[in-house]
N, C-alpha and C positions, 0 to 999 in steps of 0.2 A: 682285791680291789673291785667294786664292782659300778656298775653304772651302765646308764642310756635303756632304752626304753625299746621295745622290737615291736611293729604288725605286721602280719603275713594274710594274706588274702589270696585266694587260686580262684580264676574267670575257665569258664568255658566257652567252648568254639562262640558262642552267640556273643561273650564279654558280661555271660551274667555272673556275679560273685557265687562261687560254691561253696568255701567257707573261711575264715580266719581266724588267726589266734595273737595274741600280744604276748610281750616278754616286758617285763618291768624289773629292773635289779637298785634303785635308788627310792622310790617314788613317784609321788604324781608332777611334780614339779620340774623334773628335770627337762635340758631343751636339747636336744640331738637332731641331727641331719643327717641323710642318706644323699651322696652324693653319685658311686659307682657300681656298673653291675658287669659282672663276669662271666663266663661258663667256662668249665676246664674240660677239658679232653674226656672226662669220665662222665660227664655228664652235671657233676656237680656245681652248683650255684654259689658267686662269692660276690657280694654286697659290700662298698664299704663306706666311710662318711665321717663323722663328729661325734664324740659323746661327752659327756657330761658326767666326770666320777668324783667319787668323794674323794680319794687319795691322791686322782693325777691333774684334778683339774680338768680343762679340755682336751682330750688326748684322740688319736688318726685310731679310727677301729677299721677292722676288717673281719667278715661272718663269715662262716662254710654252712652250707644247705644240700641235702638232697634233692634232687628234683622236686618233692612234693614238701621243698619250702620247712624242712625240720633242721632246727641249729645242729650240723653238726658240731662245729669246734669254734671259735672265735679269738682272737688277739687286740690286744691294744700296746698303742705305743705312744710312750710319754717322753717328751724331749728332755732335758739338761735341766729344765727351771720348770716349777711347778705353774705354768701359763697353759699359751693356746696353741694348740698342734690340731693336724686334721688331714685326713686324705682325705682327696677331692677324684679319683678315678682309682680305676682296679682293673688287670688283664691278665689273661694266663697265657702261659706258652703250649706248644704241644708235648714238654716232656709235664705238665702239671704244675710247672713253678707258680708262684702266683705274685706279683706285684703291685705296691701301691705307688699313688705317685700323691704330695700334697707338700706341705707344710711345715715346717719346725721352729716354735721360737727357741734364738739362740742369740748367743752374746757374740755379736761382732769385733774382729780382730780390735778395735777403738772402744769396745766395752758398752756398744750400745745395743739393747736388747733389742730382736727385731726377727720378723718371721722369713726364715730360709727354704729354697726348694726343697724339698724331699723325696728320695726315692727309696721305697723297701724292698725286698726279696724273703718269701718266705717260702716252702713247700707246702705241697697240697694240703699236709694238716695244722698250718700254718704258722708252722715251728717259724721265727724269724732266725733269717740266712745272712741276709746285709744291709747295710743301709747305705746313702748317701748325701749329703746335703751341698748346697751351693750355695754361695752368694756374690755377688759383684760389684757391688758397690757399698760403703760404709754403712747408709741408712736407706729406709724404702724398703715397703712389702717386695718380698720374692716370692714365688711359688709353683709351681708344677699343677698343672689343672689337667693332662693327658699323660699317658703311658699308653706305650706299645711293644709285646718283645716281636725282636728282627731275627734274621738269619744267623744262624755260628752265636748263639745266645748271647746276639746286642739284645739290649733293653733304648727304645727313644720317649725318651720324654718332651714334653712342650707346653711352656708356662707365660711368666714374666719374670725379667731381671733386667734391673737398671734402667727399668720406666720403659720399655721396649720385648718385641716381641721375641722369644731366645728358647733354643730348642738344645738338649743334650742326648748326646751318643755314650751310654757303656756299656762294658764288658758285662761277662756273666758271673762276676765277681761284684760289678759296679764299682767298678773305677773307672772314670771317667775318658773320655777318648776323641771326642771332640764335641766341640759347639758352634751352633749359627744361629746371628742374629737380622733379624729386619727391624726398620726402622722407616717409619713413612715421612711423605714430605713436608708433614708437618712437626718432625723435631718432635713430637708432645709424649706420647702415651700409647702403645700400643703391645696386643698381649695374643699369645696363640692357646685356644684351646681346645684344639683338637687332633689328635697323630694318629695316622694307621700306617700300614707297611702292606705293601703289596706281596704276592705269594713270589716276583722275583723280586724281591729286594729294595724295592724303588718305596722311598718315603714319603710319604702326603703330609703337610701340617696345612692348619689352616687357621687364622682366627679373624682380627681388626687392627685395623693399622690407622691411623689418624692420617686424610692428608690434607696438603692446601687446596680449599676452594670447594672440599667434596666433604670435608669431616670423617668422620669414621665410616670406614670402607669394608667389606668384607673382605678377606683375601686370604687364597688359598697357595701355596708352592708345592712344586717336587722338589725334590733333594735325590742324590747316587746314596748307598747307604753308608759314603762318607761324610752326610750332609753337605755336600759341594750343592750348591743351587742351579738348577737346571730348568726350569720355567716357573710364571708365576700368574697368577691372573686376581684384578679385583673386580668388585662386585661392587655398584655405586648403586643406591635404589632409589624411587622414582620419585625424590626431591631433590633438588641440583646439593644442599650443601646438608643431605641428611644426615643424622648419625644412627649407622646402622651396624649394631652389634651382636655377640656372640661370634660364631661357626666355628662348629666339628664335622669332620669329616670323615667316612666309611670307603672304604675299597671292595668290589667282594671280586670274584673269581673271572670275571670277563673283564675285568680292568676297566671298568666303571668307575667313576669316583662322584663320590655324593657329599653333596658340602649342603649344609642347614647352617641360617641362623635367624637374623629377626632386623626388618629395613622398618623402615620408618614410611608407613604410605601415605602420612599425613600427620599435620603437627603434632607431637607427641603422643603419636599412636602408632605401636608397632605391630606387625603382623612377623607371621613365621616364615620362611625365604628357602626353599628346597631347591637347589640344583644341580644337573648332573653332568658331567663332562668327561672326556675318553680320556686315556691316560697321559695324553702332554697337554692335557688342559685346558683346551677347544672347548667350549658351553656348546652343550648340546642341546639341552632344551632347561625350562626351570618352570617353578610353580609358584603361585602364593597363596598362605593358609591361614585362614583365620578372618575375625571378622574389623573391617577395616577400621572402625571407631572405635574399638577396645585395643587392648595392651596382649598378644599374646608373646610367650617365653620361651625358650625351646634351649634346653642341655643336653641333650644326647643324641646320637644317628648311630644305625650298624644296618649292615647291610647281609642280607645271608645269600648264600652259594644257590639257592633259587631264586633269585630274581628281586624277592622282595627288601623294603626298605622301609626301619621303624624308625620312629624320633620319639622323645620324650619331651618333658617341658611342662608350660604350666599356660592353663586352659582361665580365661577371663571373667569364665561365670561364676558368677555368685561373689565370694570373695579369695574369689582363686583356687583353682583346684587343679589337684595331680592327672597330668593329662598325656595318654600315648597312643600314638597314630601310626597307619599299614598305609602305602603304598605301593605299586607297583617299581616294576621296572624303567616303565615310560612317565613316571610321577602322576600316574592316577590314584588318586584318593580312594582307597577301599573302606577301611575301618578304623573309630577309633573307639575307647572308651576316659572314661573319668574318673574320678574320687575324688570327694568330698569330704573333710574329715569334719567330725563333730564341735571344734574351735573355732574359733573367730577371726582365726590370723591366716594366712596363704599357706596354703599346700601346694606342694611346689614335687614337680617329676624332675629327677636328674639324673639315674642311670638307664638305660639300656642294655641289654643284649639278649641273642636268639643261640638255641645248640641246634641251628640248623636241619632241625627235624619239625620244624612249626613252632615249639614252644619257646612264649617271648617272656622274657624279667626286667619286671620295671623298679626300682629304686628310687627312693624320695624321702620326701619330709611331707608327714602329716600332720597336721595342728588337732588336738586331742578338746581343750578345756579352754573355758574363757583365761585362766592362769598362764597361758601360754607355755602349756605341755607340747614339746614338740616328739615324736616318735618316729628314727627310722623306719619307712616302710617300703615292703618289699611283696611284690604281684607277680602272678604267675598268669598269662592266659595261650590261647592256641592262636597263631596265625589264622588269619581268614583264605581258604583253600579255594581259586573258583579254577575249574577242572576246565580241562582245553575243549573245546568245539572241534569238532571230526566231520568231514565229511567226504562224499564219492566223487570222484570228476568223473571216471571212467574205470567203469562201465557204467552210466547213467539205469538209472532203475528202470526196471519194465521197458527195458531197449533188445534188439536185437545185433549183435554183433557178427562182420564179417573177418573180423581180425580182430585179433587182441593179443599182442605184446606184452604187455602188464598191465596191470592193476595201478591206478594212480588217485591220489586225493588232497586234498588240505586240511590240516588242524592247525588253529589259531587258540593262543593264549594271553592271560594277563603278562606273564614272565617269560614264560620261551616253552615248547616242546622241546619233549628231549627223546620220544622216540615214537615208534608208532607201528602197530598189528593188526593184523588179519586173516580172516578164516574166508577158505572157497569150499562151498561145500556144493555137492552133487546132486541134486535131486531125486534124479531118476532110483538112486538107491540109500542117499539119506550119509554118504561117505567125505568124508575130507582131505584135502591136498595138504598132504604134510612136507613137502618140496619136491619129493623126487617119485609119490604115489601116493594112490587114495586107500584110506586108512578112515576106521573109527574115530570118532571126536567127538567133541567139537575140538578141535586144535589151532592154535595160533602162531601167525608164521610174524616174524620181524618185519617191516620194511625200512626203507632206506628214508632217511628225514633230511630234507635241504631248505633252513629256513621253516618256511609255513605250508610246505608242500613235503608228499611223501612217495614212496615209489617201491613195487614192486612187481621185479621182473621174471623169478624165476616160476612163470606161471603154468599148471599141464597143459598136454596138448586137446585143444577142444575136441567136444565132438558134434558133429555137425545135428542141429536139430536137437540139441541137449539144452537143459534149464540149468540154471546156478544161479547163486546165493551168496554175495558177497559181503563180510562185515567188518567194521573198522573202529577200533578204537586210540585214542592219543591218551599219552602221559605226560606231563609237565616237568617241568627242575624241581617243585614240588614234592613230584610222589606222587600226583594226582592222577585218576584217570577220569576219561572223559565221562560223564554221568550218562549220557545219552549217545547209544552207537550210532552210525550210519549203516544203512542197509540199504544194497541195489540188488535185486533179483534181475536175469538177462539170463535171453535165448542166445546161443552161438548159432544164426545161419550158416548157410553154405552157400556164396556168390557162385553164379552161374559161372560159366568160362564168358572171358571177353568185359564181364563188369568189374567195375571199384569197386574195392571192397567198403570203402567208406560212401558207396553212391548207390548202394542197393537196397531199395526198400522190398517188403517182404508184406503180402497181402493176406487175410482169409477172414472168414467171419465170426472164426474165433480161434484162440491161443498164438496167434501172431502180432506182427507189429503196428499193422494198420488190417481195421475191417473193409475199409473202402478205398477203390482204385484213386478217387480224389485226392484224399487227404493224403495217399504216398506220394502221389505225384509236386502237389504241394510241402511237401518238405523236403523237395531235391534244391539243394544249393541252385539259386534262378545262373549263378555261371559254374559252367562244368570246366571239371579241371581232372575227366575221366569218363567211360564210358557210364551212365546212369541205367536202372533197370528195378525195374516194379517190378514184383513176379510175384503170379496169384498163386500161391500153393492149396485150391481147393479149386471144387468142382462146382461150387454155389453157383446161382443166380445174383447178380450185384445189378438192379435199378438205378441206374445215375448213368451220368450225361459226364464225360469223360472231356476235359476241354487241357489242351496244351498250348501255351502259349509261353512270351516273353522270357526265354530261357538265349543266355549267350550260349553257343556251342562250344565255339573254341576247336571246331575241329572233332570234338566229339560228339556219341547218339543218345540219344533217350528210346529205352526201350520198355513199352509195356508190354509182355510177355507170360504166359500160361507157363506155368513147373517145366522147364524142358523133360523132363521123366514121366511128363503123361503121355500117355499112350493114346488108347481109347476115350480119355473123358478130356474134357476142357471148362474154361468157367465162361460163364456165359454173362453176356451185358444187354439189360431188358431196359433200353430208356426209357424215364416215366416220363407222364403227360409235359406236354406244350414243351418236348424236347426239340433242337432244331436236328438231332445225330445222337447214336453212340458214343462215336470219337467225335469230335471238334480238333482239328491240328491247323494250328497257326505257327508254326514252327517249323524251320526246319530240320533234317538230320533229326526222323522221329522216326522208331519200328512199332508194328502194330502186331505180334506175333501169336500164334496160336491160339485162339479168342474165338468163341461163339458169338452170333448177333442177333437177337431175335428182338422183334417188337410188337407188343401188344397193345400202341398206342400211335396214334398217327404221326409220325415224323419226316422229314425230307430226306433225310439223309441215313445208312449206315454209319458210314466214315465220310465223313467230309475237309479234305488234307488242302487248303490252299497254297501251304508252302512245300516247297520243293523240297527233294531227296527224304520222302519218303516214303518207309519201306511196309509195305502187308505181307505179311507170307501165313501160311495155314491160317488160314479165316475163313470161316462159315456164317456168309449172312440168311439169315430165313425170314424174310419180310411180313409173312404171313398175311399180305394186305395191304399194312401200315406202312411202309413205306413208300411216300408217292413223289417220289423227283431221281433217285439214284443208290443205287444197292452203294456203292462209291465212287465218290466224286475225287481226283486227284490230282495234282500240281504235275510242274516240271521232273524231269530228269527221278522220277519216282519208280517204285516195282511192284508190283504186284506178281505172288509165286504160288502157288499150290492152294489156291483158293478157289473159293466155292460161292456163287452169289446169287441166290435165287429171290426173284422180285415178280410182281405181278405189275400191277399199272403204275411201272416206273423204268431208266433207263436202267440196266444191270450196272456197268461198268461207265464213266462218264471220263475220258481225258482231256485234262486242259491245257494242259500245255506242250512241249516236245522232250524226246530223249529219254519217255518213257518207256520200260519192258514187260510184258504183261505173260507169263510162262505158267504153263503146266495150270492153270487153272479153267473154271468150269461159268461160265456166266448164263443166266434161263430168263427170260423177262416175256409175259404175255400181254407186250402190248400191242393193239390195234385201235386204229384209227387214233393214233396220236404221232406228234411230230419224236421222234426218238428211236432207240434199239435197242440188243441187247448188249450192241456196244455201241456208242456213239463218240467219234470225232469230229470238233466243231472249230475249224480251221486252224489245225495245229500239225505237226509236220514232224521227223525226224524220230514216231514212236513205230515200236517191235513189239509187233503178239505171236506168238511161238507157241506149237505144245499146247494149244486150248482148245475147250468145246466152248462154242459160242450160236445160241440158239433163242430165237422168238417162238415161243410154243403159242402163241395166242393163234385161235381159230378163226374162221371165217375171212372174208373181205374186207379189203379197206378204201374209204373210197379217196378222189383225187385229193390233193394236197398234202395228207397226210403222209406216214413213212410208218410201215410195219415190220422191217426188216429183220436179220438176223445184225447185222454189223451198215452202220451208217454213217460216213464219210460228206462231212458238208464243209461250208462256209470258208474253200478254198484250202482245205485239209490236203497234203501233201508228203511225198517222199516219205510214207509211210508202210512198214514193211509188215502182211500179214504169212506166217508161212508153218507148213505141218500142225495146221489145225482145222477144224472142222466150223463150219460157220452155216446154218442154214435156219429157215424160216417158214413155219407153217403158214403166216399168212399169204393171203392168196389177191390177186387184186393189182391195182396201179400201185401200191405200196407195199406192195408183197415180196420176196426176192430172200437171197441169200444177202448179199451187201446191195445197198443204195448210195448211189454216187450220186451228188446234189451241188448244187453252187451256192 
């Protein structure tokens, strides 16, 4: 017996057609529809729909395919009377069985012919196994428009019977085992077509329900896999009394559920209705597809174990054409494509499915001839793949690190990550961390994936002053990996003793984190929550004007500071022109540590500290001239330690305020005939110099008024303690003296 008419067409990743073939077994006239699409467990492709034969009349077929779309085996099945019969879906289980669900005309128990549900069982090579048929009522189309097999091989079906929407439960024999009906509040008309089963058991139908005041509604339920009803939710669209029909519904492995079908967004114009909800039925978000003044169709959804989610249906252009669409998991629109068949009548998509490896099979009816030749057809294309976004939080690139714990990042996807690696590799010898040692590679270690963030902790132990290379790639649910790595290159510091290690900037004029003492200093968090510390690791000359300010302490210091591991050399700070100082501190709780000071440009100041509790220790200022007001000038409660300040026509040391100590350091200033010393206090009280050389080298006389002293005590300066140090003054004169005592 033969009949119905086949096209096959296979899309690539872009959706452009690669090639196809037809199958004709009646002629050109015949009219068939492709209504279901399958995949079994092998990978094999099962279509099934309507044909048109010469023996059976309109009889339920069902095709077997290879992946690359060649008939293996095919069946048809003719009911009791030589009429209309038809599968309208198809689904496999995971031992291979394969199922239809659709249609039978038969003679009702009162002798009236009329079309009954139908449910088949065949094996994978589609020997038929069983059948079964319903009916509920005397007269009135029935029929099965979904199949689904469940757990302990139930098979659920869900159609129309008795003008209402009606779902059946059977065995793996198909005998039947229970049934539930809905029925909306308008008494009228309502049909489900669409079932899936969750991977625990839990049953989704979904279709239209008529009710008062809203017309036909979408609506979807769960059921326990005794069909007992357990939630329900509709779906009304955005006319108060529209009629808004189809929806089938897809589960996939996170317990997703995705209900499609088509609302009505203005008078007798439908669009296509996609939404997605957690598993007791909460909407969680929804889309709408399609353009709002035309009519679009939509008969199938399946959702695969990565993320994504296809529909089938029928696209408005032209005069109607076979149309299937990728979305996300979040119902973003990716990709669709079309076909057009060569007739003049509507070409219409109605099955779906994916074998969860990318590749998608669409089912339909294409119109062939102005004769209205219609042809099951059947497409094959690839998911559209877009690969996860990867990148470093930490260790940020071209950073210098004082700690690191792990390794941490983010990769973001259309569907979800589902895992995520990385390589540390060594510089200095070209080796990689394989977890527990450095080894040949390039090699990639696991990390841990939370969400859109990723982590890895078991990381070597640094070495201080060492460079690495870190890189990162994501995988999606997909299969995908990310197209584009991330890559951070980072120095491992060594924090001095006494600094944060998240608060240490690291200085030099080249291969470190910052070339200039500025720019470290400006990126210290303006509030500390640790002690802070610059440290020049070189010996350069650094030009620039050194300013501290507006920083919270909190109790803690800021320290700018030379290598502690220098010995003999230090770096040195040459302020350039129209500088007011080297240092500028307007802060307090500041150290000025191990630092040369030279100027070869007129300035006032070395160090100029107005605010209090801060500390100089190993400082060499060398004025060479240019400094004409104070080698430093210094706040309260401040120190000065093992320093050196030699000035010409300027005060060496300048204190301003009280409760300063001033030890083991060396002060030289040649002034004469000017008001000043080579240390001067100018009515402050309660400071200690210990431990120093303190000397005016300047020659000759000076005459009255002036002060050429070694140490200068004015302006009501008090309870100030100098002791085991040396204080004297070459000049000679009314202003001449070791210390000058002045009011």
């Amino acid at each position: 017996c033969g009949g119905g008419n086949l096209n096959l067409s296979v899309y690539d990743p872009s959706l452009v057609l690669q090639s196809s073939s037809s199958f004709n077994s009646t002629g050109a006239s015949s009219t068939d529809q492709g209504w279901g699409a399958a995949v079994g467990p092998d990978g094999s492709v099962y279509a099934a729909g309507i044909v048109n034969q010469n023996c059976g009349g309109q009889n339920a077929w069902v095709g077997k395919y290879n992946s690359s779309l060649v008939l293996q085996s095919s069946a048809s099945f003719d009911g009791p009377v030589y009429s209309y019969d038809g599968a309208q879906a198809v689904a496999a289980d995971a031992s291979g069985n394969i199922y239809t669900a659709g249609y039978v005309n038969e003679y009702r128990p009162n002798n009236v012919l009329n079309n009954n549900m139908l449910v088949a069982k065949y094996n994978a090579s589609l020997v038929l196994l069983a059948t079964a048929s319903f009916s509920a009522q005397p007269d009135g189309d029935e029929r099965a428009w979904a199949v689904a097999p469940g757990q302990g091989g139930a098979v659920y079906a869900a159609g129309i019977a008795a003008g209402h929407l009606w779902l059946w439960k059977y065995d793996s024999s198909l005998v039947l085992q229970a049934t539930a009906t809905v029925t909306g509040t308008a008494n009228n008309s309502d049909i489900a077509y669409g079932i899936a089963v969750a991977s625990n058991g839990t049953v989704y139908a979904a279709g239209m329900v008529e009710n008062s005041g809203t017309g036909n509604d979408l609506w979807v339920g769960r059921y326990d896999p005794a069909l007992v009803l357990e939630s329900s939710a509709t779906f009304n669209g955005p006319l108060a009394a529209s009629d808004d029909y189809g929806s089938r519904v897809a589960v996939n492995g996170d317990g997703d559920v995705f209900v499609a079908g088509e609302v009505e967004s203005s008078a007798e114009n439908w669009n296509i209705w996609l939404g997605k909800y957690d598993a007791y039925l909460a909407l969680v978000s929804s889309t709408v597809y399609g353009a709002s003044a035309l009519v679009d169709e939509m008969y199938s959804i399946t959702a695969d174990e990565k993320g994504r989610v296809f529909l089938s249906g029928t696209s408005p252009e032209g005069d109607g054409d076979i149309w299937a669409a990728q979305f996300n998991t979040a119902l973003v629109f990716q990709s669709s494509f079309t076909v057009d068949g060569p007739g003049v009548t509507v070409d219409r998509g109605a099955g779906i499915a994916t074998d969860g490896n990318g590749a998608v099979y669409a089912v339909g009816t294409l119109s062939l001839a102005a004769n209205s030749e219609e042809d099951i057809y059947l497409s094959k294309y690839q998911a559209l793949a877009t690969p996860p976004a990867v990148g470093i939080a930490d260790p940020p690139d071209n950073s210098y690190k004082y700690a690191l714990d792990a390794v941490a990042g983010t990769a973001f996807d259309d569907v979800s990550v589902s895992s995520a690696q990385l390589s540390i590799q060594r510089l200095s010898d070209g080796l990689y961390w394989n977890g527990s040692a450095w080894a040949a590679g390039p090699l990639w270690l696991d990390a841990g994936v939370d969400a859109n963030n990723w982590t890895y902790e078991s990381v070597p132990s640094w070495v201080s002053r060492s460079s690495y290379t870190v890189v990162a790639k994501a995988r999606d649910r997909a299969g995908d990996w990310s197209q584009l790595y991330s890559t951070s290159t980072f120095t491992f510091g060594e924090a001095p003793a006494g600094c944060g290690v998240n608060a240490t900037r690291e200085v030099a004029k080249s291969g470190y984190q910052y070339s200039s003492i500025q720019a470290a200093v400006n990126s210290i968090s303006a509030v500390l929550s640790t002690t802070a510390c610059v440290v020049i690791r070189d010996a350069e000359t650094y030009s620039e004007q050194v300013t501290v300010r507006n920083f919270a302490n909190n109790g803690y210091r800021l320290k700018i500071m030379a290598d502690p591991t220098f010995v003999s050399s230090a770096p040195l700070v040459n302020p350039p022109a129209f500088s007011t100082a080297a240092f500028q501190v307007f802060n307090d709780s500041v150290s000025v540590l191990g630092i040369n000071i030279i100027s070869t440009n007129s300035v006032q100041y070395g160090i100029r500290a107005s605010s209090s509790a801060v500390t100089v220790s190993s400082v060499n200022i060398v004025s060479g001239g240019k400094i004409y007001t104070a080698g430093i000038s210094i706040s309260s409660y401040s120190e000065v330690s093992f320093s050196s300040i030699t000035v010409q026509s300027a005060v060496g040391l300048r204190l301003n305020g009280s409760g300063t100590t001033v030890s083991f350091s060396t002060v030289t200033s040649t002034l004469v005939n000017s008001y000043g010393a080579a240390l001067y206090l100018n009515g402050v009280s309660s400071n200690t110099i210990t431990q120093s050389y303190i000397a005016n080298l300047g020659t000759g006389g000076c005459a009255a008024g002036y002060v050429g002293a070694g140490a200068h005590l004015t302006g009501g300066a008090s309870n100030n303690t100098i002791s085991l140090s040396t204080i004297t003054s070459s000049v000679f004169g009314y202003c001449g003296g070791a210390v000058q005592l002045t009011d």
